[in-house]
mmCIF file as gemmi writes it, N, C-alpha and C atoms, coordinates in Angstrom:
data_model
loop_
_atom_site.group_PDB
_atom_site.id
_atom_site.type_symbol
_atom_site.label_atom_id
_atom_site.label_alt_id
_atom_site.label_comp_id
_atom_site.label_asym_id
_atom_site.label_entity_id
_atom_site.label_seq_id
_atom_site.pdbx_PDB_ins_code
_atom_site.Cartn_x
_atom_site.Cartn_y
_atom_site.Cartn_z
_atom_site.occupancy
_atom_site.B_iso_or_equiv
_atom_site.pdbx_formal_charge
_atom_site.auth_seq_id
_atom_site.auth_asym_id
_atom_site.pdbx_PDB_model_num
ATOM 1 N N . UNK Axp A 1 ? -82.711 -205.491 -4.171 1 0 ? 1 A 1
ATOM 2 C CA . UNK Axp A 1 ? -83.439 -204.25 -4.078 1 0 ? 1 A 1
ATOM 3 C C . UNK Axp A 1 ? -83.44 -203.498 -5.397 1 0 ? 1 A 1
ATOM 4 N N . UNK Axp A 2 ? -82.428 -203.915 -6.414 1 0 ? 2 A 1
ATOM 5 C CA . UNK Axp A 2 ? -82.519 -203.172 -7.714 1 0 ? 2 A 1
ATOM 6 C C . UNK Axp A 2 ? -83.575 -203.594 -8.571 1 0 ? 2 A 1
ATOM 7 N N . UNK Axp A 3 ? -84.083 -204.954 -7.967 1 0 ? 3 A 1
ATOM 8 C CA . UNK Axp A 3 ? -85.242 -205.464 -8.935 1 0 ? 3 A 1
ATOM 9 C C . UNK Axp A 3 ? -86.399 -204.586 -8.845 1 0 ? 3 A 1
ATOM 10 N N . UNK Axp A 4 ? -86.388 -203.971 -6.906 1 0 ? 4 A 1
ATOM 11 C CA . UNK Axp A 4 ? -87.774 -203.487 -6.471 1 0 ? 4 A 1
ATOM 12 C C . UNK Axp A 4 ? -87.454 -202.462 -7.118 1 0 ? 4 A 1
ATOM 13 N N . UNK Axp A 5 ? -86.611 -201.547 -7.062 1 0 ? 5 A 1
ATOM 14 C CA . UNK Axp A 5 ? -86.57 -199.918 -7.399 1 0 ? 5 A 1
ATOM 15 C C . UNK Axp A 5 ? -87.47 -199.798 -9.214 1 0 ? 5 A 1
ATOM 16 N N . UNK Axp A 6 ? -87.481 -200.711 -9.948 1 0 ? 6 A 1
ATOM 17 C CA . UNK Axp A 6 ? -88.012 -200.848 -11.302 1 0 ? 6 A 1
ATOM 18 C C . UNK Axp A 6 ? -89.588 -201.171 -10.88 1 0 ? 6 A 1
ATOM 19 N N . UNK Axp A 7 ? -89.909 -201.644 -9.797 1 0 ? 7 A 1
ATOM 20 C CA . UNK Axp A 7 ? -91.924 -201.169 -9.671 1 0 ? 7 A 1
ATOM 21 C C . UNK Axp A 7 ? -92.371 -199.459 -9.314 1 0 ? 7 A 1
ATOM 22 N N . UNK Axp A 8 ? -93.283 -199.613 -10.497 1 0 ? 8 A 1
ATOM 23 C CA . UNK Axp A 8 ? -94.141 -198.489 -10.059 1 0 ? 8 A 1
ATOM 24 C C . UNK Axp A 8 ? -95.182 -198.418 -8.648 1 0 ? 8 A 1
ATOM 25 N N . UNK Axp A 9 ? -94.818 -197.382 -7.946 1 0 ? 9 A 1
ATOM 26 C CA . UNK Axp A 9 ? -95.91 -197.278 -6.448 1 0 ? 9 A 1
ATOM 27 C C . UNK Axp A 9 ? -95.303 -198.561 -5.816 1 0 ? 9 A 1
ATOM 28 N N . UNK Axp A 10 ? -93.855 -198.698 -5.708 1 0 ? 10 A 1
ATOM 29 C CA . UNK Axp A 10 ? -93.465 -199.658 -4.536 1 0 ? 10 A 1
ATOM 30 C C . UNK Axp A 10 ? -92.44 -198.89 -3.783 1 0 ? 10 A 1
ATOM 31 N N . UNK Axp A 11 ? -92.66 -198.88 -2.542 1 0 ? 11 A 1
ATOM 32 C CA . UNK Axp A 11 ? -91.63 -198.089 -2.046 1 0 ? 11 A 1
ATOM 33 C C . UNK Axp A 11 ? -91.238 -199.057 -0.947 1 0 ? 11 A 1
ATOM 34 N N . UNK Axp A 12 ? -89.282 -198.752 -0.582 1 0 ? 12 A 1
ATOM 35 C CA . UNK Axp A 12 ? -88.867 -199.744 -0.051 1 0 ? 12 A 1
ATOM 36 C C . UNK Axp A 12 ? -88.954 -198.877 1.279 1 0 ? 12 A 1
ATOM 37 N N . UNK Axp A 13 ? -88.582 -199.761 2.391 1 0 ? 13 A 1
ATOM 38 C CA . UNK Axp A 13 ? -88.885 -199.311 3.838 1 0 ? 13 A 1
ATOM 39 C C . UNK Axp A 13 ? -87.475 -200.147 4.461 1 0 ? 13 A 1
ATOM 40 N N . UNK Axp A 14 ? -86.039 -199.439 5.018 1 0 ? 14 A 1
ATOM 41 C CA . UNK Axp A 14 ? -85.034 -200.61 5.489 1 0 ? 14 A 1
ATOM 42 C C . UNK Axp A 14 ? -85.098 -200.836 6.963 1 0 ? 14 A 1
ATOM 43 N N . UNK Axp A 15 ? -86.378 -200.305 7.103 1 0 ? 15 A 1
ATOM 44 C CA . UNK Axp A 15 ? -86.533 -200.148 9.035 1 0 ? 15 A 1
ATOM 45 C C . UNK Axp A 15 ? -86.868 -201.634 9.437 1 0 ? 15 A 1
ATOM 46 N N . UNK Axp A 16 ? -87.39 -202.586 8.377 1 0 ? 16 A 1
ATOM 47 C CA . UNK Axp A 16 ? -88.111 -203.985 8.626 1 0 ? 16 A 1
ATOM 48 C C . UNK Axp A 16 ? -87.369 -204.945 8.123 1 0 ? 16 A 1
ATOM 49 N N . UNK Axp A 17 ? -85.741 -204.675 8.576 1 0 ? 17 A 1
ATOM 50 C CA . UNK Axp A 17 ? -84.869 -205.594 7.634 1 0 ? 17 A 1
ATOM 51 C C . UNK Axp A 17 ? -84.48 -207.359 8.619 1 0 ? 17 A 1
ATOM 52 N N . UNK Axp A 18 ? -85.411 -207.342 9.77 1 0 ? 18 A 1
ATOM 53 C CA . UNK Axp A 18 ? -85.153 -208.29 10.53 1 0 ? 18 A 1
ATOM 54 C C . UNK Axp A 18 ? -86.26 -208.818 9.993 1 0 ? 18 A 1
ATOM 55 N N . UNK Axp A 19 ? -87.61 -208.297 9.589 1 0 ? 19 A 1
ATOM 56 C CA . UNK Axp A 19 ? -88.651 -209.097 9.553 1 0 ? 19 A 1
ATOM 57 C C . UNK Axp A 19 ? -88.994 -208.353 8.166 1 0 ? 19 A 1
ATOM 58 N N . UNK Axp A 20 ? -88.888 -208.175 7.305 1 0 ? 20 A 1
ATOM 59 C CA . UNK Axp A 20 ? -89.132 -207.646 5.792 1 0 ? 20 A 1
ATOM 60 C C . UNK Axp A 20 ? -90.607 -207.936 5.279 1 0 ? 20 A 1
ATOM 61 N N . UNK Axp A 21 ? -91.837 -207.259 5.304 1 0 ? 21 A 1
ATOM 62 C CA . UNK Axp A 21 ? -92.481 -207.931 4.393 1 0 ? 21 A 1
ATOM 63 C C . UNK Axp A 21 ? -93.166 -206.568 3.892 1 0 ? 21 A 1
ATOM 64 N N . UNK Axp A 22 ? -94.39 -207.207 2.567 1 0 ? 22 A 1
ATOM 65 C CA . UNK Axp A 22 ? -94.257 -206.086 1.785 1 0 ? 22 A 1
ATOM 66 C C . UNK Axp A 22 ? -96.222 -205.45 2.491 1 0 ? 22 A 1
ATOM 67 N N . UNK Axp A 23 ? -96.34 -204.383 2.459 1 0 ? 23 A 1
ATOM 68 C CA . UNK Axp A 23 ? -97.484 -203.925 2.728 1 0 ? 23 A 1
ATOM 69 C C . UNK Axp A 23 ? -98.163 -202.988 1.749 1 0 ? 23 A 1
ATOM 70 N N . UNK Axp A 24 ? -99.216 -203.49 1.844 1 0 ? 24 A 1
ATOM 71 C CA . UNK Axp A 24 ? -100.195 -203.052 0.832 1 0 ? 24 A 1
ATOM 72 C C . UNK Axp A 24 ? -101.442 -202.045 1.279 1 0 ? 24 A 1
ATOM 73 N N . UNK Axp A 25 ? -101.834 -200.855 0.453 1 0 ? 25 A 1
ATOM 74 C CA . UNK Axp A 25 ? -102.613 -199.68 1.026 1 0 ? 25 A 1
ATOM 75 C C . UNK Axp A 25 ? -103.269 -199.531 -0.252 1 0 ? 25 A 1
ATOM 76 N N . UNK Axp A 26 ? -104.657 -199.297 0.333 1 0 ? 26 A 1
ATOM 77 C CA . UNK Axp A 26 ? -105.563 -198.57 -0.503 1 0 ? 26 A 1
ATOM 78 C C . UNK Axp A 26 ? -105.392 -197.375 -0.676 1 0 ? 26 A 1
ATOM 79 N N . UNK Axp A 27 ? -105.98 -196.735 -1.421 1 0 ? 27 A 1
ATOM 80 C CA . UNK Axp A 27 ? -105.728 -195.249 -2.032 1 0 ? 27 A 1
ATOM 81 C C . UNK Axp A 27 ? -105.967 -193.961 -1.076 1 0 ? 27 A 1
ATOM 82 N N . UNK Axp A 28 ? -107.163 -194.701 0.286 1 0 ? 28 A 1
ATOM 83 C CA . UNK Axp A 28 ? -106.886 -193.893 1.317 1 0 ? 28 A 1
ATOM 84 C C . UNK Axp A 28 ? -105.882 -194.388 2.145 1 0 ? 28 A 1
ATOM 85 N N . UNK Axp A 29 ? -104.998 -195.113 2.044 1 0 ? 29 A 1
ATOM 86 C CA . UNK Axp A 29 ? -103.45 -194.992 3.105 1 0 ? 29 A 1
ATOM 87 C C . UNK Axp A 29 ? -103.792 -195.945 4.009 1 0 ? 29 A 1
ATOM 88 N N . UNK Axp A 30 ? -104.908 -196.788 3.556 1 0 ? 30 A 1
ATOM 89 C CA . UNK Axp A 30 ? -105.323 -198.065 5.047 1 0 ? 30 A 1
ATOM 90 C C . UNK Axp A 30 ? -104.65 -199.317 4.69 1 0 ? 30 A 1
ATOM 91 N N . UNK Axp A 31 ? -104.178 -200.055 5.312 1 0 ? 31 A 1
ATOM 92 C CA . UNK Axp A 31 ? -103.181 -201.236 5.382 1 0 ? 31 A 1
ATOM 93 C C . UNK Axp A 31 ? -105.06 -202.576 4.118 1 0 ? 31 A 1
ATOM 94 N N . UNK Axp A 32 ? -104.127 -202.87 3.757 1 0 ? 32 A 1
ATOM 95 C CA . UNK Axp A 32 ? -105.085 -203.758 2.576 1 0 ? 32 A 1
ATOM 96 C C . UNK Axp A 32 ? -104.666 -205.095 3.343 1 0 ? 32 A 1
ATOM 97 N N . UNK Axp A 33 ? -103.237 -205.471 2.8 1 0 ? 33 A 1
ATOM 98 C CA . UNK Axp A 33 ? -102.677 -206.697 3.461 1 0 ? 33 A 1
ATOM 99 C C . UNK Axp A 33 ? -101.019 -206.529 3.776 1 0 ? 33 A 1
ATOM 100 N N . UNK Axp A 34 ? -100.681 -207.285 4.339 1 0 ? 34 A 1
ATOM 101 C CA . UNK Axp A 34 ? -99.098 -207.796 4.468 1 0 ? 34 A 1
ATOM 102 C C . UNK Axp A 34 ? -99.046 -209.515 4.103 1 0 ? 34 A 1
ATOM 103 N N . UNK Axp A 35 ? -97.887 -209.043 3.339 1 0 ? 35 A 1
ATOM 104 C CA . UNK Axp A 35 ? -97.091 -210.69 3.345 1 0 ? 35 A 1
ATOM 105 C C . UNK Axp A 35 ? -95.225 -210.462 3.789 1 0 ? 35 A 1
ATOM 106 N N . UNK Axp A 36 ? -95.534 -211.496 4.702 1 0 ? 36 A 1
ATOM 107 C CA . UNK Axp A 36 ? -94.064 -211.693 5.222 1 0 ? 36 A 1
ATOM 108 C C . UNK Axp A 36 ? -92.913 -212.327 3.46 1 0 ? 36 A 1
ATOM 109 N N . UNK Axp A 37 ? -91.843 -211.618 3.478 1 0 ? 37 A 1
ATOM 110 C CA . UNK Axp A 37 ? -91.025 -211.959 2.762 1 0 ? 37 A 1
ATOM 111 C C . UNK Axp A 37 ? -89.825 -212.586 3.085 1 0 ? 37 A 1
ATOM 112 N N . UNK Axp A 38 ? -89.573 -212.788 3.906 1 0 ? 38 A 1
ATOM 113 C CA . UNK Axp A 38 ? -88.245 -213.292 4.576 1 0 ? 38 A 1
ATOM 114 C C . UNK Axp A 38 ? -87.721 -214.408 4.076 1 0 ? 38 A 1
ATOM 115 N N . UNK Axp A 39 ? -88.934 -214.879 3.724 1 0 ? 39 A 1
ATOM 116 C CA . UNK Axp A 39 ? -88.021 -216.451 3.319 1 0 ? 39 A 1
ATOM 117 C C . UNK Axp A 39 ? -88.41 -216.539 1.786 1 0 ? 39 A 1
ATOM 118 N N . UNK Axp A 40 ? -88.865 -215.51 0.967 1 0 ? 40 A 1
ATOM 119 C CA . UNK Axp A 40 ? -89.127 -215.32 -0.306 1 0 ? 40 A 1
ATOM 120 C C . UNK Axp A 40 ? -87.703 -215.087 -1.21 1 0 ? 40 A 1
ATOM 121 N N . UNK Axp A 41 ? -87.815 -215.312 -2 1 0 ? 41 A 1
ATOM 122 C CA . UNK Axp A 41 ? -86.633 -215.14 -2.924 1 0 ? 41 A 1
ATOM 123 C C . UNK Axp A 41 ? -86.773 -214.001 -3.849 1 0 ? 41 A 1
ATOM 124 N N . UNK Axp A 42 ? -86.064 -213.331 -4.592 1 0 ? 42 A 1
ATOM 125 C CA . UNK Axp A 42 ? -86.14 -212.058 -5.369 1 0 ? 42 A 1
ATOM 126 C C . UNK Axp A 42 ? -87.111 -212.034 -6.25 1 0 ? 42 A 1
ATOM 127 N N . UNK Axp A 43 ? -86.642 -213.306 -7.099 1 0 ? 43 A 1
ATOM 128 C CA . UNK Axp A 43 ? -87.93 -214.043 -8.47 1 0 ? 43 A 1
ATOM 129 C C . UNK Axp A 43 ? -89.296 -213.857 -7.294 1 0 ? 43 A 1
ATOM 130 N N . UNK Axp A 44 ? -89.799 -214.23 -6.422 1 0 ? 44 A 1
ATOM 131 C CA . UNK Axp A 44 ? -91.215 -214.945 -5.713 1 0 ? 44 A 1
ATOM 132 C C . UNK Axp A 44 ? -91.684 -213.638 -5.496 1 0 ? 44 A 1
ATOM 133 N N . UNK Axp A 45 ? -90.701 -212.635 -5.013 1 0 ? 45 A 1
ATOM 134 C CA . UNK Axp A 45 ? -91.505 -211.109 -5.088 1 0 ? 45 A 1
ATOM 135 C C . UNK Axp A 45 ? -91.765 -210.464 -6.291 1 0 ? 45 A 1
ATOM 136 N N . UNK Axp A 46 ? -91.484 -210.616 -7.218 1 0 ? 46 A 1
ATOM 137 C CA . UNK Axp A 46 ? -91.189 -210.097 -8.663 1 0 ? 46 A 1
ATOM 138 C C . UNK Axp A 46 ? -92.612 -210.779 -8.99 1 0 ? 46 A 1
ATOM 139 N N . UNK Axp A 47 ? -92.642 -211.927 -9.217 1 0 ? 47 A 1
ATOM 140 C CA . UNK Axp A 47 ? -93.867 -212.492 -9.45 1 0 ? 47 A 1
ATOM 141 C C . UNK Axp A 47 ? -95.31 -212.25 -8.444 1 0 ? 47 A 1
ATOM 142 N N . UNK Axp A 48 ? -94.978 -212.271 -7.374 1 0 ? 48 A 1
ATOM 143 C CA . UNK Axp A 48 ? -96.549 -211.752 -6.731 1 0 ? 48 A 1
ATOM 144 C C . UNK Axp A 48 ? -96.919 -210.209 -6.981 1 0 ? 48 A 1
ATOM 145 N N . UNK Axp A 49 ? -96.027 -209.517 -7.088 1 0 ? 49 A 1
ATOM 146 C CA . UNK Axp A 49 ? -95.847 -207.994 -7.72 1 0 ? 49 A 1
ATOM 147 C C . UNK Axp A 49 ? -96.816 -207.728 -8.645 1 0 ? 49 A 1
ATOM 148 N N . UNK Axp A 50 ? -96.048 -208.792 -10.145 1 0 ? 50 A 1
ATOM 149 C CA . UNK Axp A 50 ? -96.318 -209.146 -11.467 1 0 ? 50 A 1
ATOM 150 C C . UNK Axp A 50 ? -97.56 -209.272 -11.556 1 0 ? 50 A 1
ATOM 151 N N . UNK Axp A 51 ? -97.986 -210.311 -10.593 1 0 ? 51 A 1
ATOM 152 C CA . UNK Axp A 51 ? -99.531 -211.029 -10.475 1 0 ? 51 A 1
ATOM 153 C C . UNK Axp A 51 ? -100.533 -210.197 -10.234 1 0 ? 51 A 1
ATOM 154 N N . UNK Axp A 52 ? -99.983 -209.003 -9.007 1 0 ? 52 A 1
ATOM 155 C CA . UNK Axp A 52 ? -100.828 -207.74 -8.687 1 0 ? 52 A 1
ATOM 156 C C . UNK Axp A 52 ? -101.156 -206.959 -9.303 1 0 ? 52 A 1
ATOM 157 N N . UNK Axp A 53 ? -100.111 -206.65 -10.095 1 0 ? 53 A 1
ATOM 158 C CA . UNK Axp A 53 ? -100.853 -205.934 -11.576 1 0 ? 53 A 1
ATOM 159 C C . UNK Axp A 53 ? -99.76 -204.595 -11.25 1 0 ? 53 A 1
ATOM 160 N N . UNK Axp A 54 ? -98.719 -204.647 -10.462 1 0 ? 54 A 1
ATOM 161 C CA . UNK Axp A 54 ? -97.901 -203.852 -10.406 1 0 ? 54 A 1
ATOM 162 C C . UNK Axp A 54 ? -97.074 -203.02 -11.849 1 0 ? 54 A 1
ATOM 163 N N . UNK Axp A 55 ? -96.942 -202.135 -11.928 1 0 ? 55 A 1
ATOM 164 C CA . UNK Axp A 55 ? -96.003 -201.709 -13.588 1 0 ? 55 A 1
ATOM 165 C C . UNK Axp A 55 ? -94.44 -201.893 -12.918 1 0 ? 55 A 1
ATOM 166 N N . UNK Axp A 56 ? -94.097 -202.681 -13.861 1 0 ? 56 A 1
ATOM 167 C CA . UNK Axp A 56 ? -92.48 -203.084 -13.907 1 0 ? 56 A 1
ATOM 168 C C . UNK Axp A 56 ? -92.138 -202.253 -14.991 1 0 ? 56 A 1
ATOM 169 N N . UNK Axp A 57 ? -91.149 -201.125 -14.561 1 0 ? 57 A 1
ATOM 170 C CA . UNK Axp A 57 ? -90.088 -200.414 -15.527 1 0 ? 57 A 1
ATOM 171 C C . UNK Axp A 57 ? -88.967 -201.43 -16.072 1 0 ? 57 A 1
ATOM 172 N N . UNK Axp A 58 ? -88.885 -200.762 -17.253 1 0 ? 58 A 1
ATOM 173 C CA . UNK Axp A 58 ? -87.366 -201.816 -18.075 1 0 ? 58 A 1
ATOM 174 C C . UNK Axp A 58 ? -86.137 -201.254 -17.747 1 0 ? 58 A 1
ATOM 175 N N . UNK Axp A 59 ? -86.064 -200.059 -17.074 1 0 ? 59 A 1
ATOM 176 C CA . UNK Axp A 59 ? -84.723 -199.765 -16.789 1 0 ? 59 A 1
ATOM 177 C C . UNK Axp A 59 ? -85.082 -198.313 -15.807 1 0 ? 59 A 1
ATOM 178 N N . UNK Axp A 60 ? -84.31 -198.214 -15.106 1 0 ? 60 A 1
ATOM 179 C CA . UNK Axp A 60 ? -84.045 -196.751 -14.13 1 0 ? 60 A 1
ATOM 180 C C . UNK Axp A 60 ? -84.481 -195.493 -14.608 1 0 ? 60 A 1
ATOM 181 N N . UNK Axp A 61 ? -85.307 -194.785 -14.514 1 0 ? 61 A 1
ATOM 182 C CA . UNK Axp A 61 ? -85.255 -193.429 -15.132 1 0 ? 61 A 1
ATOM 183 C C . UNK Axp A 61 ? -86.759 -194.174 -16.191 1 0 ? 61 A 1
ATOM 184 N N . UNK Axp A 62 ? -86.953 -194.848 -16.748 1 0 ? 62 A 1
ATOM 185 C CA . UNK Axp A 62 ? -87.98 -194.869 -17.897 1 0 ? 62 A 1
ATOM 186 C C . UNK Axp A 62 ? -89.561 -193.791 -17.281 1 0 ? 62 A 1
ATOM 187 N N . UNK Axp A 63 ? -90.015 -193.403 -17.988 1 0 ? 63 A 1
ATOM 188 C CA . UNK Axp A 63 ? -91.434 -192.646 -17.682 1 0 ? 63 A 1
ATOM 189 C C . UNK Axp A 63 ? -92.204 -194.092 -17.572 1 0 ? 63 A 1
ATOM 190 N N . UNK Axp A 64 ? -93.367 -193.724 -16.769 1 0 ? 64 A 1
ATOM 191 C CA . UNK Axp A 64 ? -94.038 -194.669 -16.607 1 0 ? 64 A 1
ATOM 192 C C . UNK Axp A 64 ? -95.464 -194.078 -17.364 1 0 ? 64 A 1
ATOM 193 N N . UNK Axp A 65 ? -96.476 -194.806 -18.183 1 0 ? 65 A 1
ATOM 194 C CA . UNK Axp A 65 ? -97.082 -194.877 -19.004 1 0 ? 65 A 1
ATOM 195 C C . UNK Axp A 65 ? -98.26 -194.031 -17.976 1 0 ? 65 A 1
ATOM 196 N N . UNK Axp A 66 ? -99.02 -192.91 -18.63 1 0 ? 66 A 1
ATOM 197 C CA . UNK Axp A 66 ? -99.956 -192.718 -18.132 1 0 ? 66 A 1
ATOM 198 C C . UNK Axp A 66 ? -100.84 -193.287 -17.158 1 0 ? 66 A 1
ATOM 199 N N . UNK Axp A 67 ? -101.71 -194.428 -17.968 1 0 ? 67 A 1
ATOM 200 C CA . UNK Axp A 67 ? -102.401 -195.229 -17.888 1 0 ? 67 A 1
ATOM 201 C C . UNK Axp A 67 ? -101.907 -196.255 -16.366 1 0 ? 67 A 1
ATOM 202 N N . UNK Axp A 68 ? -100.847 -196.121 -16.007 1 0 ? 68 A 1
ATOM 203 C CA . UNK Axp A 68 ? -100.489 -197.008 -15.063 1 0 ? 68 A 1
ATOM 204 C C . UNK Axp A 68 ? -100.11 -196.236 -13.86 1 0 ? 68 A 1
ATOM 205 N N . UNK Axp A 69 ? -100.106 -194.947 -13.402 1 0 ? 69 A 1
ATOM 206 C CA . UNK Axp A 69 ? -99.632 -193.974 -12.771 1 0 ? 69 A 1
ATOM 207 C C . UNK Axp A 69 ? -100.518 -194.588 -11.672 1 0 ? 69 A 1
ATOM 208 N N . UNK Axp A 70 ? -101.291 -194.634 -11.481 1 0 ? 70 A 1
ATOM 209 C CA . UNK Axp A 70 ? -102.434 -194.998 -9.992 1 0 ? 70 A 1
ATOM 210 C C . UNK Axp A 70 ? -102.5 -196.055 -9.6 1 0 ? 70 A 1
ATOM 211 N N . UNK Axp A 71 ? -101.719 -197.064 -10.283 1 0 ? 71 A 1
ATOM 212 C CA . UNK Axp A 71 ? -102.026 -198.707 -10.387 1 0 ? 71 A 1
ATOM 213 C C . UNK Axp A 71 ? -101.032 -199.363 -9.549 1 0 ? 71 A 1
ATOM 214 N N . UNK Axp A 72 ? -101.735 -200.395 -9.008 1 0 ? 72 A 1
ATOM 215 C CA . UNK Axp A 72 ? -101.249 -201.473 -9.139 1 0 ? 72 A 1
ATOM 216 C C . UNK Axp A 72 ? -103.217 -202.21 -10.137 1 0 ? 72 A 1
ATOM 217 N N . UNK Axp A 73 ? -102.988 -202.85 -10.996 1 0 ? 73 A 1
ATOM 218 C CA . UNK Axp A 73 ? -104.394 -202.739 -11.664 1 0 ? 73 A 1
ATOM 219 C C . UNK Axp A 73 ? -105.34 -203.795 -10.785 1 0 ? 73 A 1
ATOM 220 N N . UNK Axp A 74 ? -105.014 -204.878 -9.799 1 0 ? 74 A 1
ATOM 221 C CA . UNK Axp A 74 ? -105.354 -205.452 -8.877 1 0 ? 74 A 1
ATOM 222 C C . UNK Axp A 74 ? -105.28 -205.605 -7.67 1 0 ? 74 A 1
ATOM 223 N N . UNK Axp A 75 ? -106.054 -205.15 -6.716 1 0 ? 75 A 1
ATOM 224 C CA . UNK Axp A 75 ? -106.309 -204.674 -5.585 1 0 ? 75 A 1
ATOM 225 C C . UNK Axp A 75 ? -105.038 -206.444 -4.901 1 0 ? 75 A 1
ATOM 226 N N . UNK Axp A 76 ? -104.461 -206.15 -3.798 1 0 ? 76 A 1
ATOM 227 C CA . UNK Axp A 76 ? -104.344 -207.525 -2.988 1 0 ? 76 A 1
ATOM 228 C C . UNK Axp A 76 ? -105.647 -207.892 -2.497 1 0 ? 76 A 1
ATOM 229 N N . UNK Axp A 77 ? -105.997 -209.626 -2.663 1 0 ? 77 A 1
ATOM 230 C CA . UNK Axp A 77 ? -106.77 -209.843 -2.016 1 0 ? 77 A 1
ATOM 231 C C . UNK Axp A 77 ? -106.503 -210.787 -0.86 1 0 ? 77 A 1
ATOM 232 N N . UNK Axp A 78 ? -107.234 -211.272 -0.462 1 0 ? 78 A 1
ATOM 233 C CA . UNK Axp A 78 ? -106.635 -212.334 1.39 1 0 ? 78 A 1
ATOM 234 C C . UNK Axp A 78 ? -106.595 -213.535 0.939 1 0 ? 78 A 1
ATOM 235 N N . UNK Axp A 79 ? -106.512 -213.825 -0.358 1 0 ? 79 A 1
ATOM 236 C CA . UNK Axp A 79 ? -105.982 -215.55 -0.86 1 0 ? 79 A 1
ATOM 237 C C . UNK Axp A 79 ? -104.624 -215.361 -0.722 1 0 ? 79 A 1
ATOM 238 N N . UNK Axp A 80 ? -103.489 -214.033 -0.959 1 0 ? 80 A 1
ATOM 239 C CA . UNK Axp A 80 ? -102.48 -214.154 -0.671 1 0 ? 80 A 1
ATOM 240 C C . UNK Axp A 80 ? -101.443 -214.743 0.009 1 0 ? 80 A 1
């Protein structure tokens, strides 16, 4: 979970710790997609994150760059 706390606009949820997966919302608050994580490994979320266009902080506390404040810069799409 210390890997997740370093994405920008990811917020963790521990209510789904039997069935964990990560959910995705458009800018009006509507469910985009889910992917089950359960059997994902730390690296496999880090990377589909990565892929999304999520901003990864380098450490706790860093400001996050203007330019990335609204982002993830790629929408999820249903090839996921």
């Amino acid at each position: 979970m210390e890997q997740m706390a370093l994405y920008h606009n990811l917020q963790y949820n521990s209510s789904e710790e039997k069935n964990p997966r990560l959910v995705f919302y458009n800018e009006d608050e509507e469910v985009v997609k889910t992917v089950r994580v359960k059997k994902m490994k730390s690296a496999d979320i880090s990377s589909l994150l990565d892929s999304l266009g999520f901003y990864k902080k380098s450490q706790k506390g860093e400001e996050v760059p203007e330019d990335f404040q609204h982002l993830p810069l790629r929408a999820p799409r249903d090839e996921l």
